[in-house]
N, C-alpha and C positions, 0 to 999 in steps of 0.2 A: 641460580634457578629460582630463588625466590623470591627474589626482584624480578626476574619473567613473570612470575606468575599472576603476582600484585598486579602488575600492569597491565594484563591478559582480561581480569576478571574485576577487578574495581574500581573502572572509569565508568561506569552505570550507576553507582554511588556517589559519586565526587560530591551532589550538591549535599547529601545526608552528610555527610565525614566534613562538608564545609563549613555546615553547621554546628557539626561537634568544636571541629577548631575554634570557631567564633567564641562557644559557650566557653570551652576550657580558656580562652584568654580572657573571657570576663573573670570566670569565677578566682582565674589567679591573680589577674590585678586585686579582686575585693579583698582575699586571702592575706595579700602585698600592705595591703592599708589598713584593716586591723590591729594591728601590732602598735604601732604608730598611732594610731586613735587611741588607744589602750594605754600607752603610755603619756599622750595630753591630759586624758582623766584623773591617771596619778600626782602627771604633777602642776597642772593646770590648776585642776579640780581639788580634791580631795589634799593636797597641802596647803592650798589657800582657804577651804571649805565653801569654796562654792557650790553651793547644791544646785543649783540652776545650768552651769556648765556642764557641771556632774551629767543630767538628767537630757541634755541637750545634743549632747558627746556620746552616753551612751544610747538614745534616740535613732542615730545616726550611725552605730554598731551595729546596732539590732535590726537597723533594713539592709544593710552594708552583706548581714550573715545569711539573712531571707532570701536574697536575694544572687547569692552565692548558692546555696542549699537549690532554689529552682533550679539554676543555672547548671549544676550538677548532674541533679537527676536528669534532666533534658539531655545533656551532653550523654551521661549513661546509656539512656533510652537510645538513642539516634544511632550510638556506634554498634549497641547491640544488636539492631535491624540493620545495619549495612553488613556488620560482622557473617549475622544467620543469611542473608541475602549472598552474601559471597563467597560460602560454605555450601549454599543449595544450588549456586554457577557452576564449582569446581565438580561435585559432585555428578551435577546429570553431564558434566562434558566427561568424567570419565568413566558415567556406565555408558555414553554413547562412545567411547574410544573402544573400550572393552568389547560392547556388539559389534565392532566392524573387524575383531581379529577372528583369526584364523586362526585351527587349531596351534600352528608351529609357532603363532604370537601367544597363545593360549599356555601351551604346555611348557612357553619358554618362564614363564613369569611361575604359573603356579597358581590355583583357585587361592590360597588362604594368603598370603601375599595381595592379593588382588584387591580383598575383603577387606583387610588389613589397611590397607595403602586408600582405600576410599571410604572408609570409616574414620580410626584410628587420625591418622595424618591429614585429614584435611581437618580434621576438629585442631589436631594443637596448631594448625595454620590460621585457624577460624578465631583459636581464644591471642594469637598474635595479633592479628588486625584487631581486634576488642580491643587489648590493652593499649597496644600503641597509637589507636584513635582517640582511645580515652587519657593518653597521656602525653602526645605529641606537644602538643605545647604547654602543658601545666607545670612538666618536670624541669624541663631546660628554663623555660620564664621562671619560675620559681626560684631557683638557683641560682641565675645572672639578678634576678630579681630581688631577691634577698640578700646577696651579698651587695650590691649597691643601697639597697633602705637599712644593713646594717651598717655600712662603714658612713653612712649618715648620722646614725645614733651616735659612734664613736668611733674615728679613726686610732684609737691609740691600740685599740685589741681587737683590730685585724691581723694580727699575726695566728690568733687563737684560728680561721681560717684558713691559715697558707698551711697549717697543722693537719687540722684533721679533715679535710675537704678532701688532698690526695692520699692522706692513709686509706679513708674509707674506698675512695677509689680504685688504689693498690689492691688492697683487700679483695673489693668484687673483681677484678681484672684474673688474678690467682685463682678464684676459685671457678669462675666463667671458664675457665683455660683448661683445668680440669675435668672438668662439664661436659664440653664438646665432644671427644672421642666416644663417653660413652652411651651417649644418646643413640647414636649411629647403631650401637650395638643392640643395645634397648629395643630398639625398632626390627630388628632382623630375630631376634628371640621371642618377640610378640607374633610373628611370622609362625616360627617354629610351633608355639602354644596353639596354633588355629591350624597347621597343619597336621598337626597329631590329633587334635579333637576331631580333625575334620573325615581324617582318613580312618579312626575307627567307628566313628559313626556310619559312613557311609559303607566299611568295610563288618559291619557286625556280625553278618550271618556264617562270613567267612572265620573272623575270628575265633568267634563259638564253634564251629565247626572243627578247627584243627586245635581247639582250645588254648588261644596264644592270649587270654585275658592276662595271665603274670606279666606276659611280656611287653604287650601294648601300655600295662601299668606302668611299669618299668620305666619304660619309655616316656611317657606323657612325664613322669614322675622327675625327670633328668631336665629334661624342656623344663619346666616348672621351676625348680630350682635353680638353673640358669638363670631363667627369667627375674626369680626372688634376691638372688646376688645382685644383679646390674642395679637392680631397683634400688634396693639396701645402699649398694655405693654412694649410688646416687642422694639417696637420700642422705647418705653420712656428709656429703658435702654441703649439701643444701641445707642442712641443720646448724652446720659450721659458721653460716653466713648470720644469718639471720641474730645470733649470740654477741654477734663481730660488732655487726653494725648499734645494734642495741648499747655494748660495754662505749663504744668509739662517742656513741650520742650522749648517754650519760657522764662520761669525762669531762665531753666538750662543756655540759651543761654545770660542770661543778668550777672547773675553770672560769666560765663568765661569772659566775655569783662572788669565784673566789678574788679574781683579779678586779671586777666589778665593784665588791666591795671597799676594796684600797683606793679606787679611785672615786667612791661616792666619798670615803672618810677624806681624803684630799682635796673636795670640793671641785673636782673633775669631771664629775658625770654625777648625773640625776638619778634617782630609784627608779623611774618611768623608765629612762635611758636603757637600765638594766633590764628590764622587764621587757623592754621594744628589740634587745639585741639578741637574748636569748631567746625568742621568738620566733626570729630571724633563723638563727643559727639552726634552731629545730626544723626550719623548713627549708633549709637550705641541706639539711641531713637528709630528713624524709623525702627531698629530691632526690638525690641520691640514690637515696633505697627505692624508689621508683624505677627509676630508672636499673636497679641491680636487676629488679621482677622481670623489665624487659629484657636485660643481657642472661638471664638465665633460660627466657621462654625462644628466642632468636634461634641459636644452637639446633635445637630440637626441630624448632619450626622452619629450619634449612634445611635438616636432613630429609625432614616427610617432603618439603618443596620438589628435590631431588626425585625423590622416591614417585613421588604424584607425576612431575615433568617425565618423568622415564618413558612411563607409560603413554601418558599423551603423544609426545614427539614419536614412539613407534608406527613406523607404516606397516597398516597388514599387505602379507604377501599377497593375497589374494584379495587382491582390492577389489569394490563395487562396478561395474560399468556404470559408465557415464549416461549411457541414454537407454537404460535396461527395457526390453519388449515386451510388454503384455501379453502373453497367452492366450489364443483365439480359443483354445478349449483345454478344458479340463483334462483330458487324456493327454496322453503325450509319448515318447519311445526313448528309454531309454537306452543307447548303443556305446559301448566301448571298443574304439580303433588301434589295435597295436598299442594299450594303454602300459605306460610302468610309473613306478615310484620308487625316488628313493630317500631313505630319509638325511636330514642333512648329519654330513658327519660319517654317513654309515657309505661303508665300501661297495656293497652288494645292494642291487634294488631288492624293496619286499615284492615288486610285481612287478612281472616285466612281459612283454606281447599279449595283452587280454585282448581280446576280440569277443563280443557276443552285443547281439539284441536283447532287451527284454521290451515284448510287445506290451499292448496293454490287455486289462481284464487277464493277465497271465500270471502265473505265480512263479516266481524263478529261484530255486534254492541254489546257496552258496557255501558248499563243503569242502571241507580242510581242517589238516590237524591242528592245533595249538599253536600259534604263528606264522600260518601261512600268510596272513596278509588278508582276512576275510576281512576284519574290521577298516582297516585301511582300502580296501575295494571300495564298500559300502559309504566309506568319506569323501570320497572323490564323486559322487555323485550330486550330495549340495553343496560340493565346496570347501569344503572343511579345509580339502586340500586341493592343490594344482598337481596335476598328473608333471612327471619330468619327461614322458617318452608318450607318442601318441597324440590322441585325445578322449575324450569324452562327451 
């Protein structure tokens, strides 16, 4: 579904998001060749004492970074307007899905749900497209990219990467896997919090009335803490990661200096060398964890995809005509013929044989006790609902 959705809503972007790609494959190539310029100044430069290289080398850094930094923010900029652009798509197509239902679409879903699912869930689908515009090609180039400019530095300690490249990997795989299920849940208890708010707000006069405030507390009170758990979970996993990848980064970085070192005293590898692999190594990490950001925001931003597609893909039962009449005038006659209804599910119609006129310039009152079906009369007149017997 949310791969439907992408496809649905952001092909009206394509040349902004092309231009993002563009910029993230500059700014990573620049990113690729620093490290490497960095380490000809060491040992170019500064072992020989040439200051002229020095100055010439790091010259050539310093637009390399400018140059990078524009490329950047542009790329930022760009996803962000296709991002908000494809959040303000999704959204007015499902307050226009929402006006074309009918009550039985209406009351199947639920107002705070509804709310929910067109707020809530198209934002974390909104900050999906964000990131993964913003890192589509940075993270994987960087990665493929970095391990090839380091096993240029030194084939002898690429082993240090068949290491910790799939541990890190392992690691976010584990705790992604985790993640999933309870996002799902997260979303359907945010439901719950808008429908308790919603329902005594709108129900206040009533509650006061019978004085049921302990209990609507109560309640709201139970939602709420639900809601506070999944989060907590959530969060204790998400806290988990972030320590993981840090301790995995710092190891690797002791490793290169350690095993590094043995091989600058063996006249193996250069200081610059070392200095150009650990570099590498760190951005070949920080890919990674790039990429974790994306396999943690995916999950979540499947579920709302779902949640959002539901609704869309519903047809109202009482669909629009296709070629609806103008009205020559303002008055008009409202008649019901042998009308009934029944709701779905229920055994017994709530109304069954209605017959009457109401003229116009007339006042026509509609009495009955507590369920007869007054309100339901009154729906079948714009439609709310389709009569099952008769017409209207």
């Amino acid at each position: 579904m949310l791969a439907k959705l992408l496809k649905a809503y952001l092909p009206p972007y394509r040349w902004l998001l092309a231009g993002v790609l563009a910029l993230q494959l500059f700014g990573a190539i620049a990113s690729l060749v620093l490290p490497t310029l960095n380490a000809r100044i060491i040992d170019d430069g500064v072992a020989r004492g040439d200051t002229g290289f020095i100055m010439s080398t790091g010259g050539i850094m310093l637009l390399v970074s400018l140059a990078s930094i524009i490329a950047s923010v542009a790329s930022t900029y760009l996803a962000a307007k296709s991002s908000m652009g494809f959040g303000h798509d999704v959204r007015g197509a499902f307050y226009k899905a929402v006006g074309s239902f009918s009550d039985r679409e209406f009351n199947s879903f639920g107002a705070p749900t509804l709310i929910t699912r067109n707020t809530n869930d198209v934002l974390q689908i909104q900050a999906l497209v964000m990131l993964t515009s913003s890192m589509l090609v940075s993270a994987p180039l960087m990665c493929i990219g970095g391990i090839i400019m380091a096993l240029r530095e030194n084939l002898q300690m690429s082993w240090l990467l068949t290491i910790s490249v799939p541990l890190l990997g392992i690691t976010v795989s584990v705790v992604v896997a985790k993640l999933i299920p309870h996002f799902r849940t997260m979303q359907t208890r945010i439901d719950n919090i808008n429908r308790s708010l919603r329902e005594q707000l709108t129900g206040m006069r009533v509650i006061r009335a019978f004085v049921r405030e302990p209990d609507e507390t109560i309640r709201f009170d139970k939602a709420n803490k639900e809601l506070t758990d999944t989060s907590l979970l959530i969060g204790r996993y998400q806290a988990v990661l972030l320590p993981t990848v840090m301790l995995i980064a710092n190891l690797s970085s002791v490793a290169v200096l350690w095993f590094g070192a043995h091989l600058v005293d063996t006249g193996d590898m250069q200081i610059g060398q070392i200095s150009a692999f650990l570099a590498y190594v760190m951005q070949i990490l920080m890919s990674v964890v790039m990429a974790t950001m994306l396999a943690v925001v995916i999950p979540r931003a499947a579920v709302c995809a779902d949640r959002i597609t539901e609704v869309l893909d519903t047809e109202p039962t009482v669909p629009a005509p296709a070629q609806p009449l103008r009205p020559t005038s303002p008055y008009g006659v409202v008649e019901f013929g042998g009308a009934g209804f029944t709701y779905p599910g229920a055994e017994t119609p709530v109304l069954s044989n209605v017959s009457m006129r109401c003229m116009p310039g007339t006042v026509t009152a509609i009495v009955g006790s507590t369920g007869s079906g007054k309100s339901t009369l009154v729906s079948l007149i714009p439609r709310l609902f389709d009569v099952t017997a008769g017409a209207v």
